[in-house]
C-alpha positions as CSV (number, residue, x, y, z in Angstrom):
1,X,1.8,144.4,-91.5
2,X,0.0,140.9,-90.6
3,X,1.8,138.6,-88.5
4,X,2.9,135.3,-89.8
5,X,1.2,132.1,-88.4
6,X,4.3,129.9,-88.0
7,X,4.5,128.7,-84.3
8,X,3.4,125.7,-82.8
9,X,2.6,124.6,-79.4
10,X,3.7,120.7,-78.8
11,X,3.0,117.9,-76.9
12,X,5.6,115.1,-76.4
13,X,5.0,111.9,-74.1
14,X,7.2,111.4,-71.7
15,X,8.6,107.7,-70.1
16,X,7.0,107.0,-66.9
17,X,10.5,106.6,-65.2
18,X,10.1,110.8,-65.4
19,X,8.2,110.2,-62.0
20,X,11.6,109.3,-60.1
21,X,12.8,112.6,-60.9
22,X,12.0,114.4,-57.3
23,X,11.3,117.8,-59.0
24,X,9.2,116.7,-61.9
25,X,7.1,114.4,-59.1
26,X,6.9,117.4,-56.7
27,X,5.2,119.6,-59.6
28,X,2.4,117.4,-60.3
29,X,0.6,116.5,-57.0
30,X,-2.7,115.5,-59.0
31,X,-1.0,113.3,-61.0
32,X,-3.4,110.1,-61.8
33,X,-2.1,106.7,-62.1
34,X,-2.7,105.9,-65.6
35,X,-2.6,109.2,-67.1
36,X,0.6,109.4,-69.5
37,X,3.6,111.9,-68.3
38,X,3.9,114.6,-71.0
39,X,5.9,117.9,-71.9
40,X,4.1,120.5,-73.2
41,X,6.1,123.4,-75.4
42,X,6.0,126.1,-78.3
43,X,8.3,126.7,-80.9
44,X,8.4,128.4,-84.5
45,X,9.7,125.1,-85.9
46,X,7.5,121.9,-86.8
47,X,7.2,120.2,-84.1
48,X,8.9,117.2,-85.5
49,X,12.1,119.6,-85.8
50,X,11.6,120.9,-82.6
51,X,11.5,116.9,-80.8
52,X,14.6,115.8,-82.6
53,X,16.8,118.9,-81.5
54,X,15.3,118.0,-77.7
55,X,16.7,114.8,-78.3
56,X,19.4,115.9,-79.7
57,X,20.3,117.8,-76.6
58,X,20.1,121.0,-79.0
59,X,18.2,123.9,-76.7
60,X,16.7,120.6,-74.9
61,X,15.0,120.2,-72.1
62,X,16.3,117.4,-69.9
63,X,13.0,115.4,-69.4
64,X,12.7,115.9,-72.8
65,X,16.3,114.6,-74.0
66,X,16.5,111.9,-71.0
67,X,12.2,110.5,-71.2
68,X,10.7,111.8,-74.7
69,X,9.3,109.0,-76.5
70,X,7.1,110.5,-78.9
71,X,4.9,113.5,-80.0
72,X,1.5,113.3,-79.0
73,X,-0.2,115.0,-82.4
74,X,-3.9,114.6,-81.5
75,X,-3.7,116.4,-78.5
76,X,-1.9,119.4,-80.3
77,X,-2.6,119.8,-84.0
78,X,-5.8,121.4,-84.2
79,X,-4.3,124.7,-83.0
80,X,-1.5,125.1,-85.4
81,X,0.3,127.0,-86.5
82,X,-0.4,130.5,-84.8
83,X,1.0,133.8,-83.8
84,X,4.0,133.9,-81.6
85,X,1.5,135.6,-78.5
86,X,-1.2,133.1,-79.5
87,X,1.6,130.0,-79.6
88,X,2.6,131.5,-75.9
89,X,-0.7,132.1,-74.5
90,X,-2.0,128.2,-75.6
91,X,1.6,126.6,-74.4
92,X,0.2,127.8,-70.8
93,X,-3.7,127.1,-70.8
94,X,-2.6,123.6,-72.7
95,X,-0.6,122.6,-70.1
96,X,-2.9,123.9,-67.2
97,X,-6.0,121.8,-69.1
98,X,-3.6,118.7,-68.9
99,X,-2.7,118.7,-65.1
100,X,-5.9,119.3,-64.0
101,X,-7.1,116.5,-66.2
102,X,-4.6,114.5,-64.2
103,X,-1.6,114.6,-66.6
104,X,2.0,114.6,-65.2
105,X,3.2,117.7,-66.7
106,X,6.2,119.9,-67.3
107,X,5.8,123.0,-69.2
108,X,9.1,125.0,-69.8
């Protein structure tokens, strides 16, 4: 039986007023001035969807529900949609790719 190709991974940028959150600060060390603050997820809904239930406070994330501004698209589009393992697999690496290239990043 083939496996459907229906999640996503996502990228949403966060307000820069994420940084006075201790924890969120703490977890990215590398963090470059300049770079934007972002949240990286998965999720077997369009990504669209999947923003306006975070801000909805619907399965949310509080960075998410409390900083979210917007989806970041060109960051994340060229690797939908995929397999659940595959949408897992890239949620990680993406998010590892973006700190190191000096992101502030919090990946749930």
């Amino acid at each position: 039986m083939a496996r459907r190709n229906h999640h996503n991974v996502y990228v949403i940028e966060l307000s820069k007023d994420v940084f006075n959150e201790g924890r969120f600060k703490r977890c990215n060390p590398g963090h470059i001035q300049g770079k934007p603050c972002i949240y990286v997820g998965m999720t077997g809904l369009d990504p669209d969807v999947r923003f306006d239930k975070h801000k909805a406070g619907i399965q949310s994330n509080r960075y998410v529900r409390e900083y979210g501004l917007h989806l970041l698209p060109e960051i994340y589009e060229a690797y939908n949609p995929m397999t659940y393992e595959a949408a897992r697999d890239m949620e990680v690496e993406l998010a590892i790719d973006l700190r190191e290239g000096g992101y502030g990043v919090w990946q749930a």
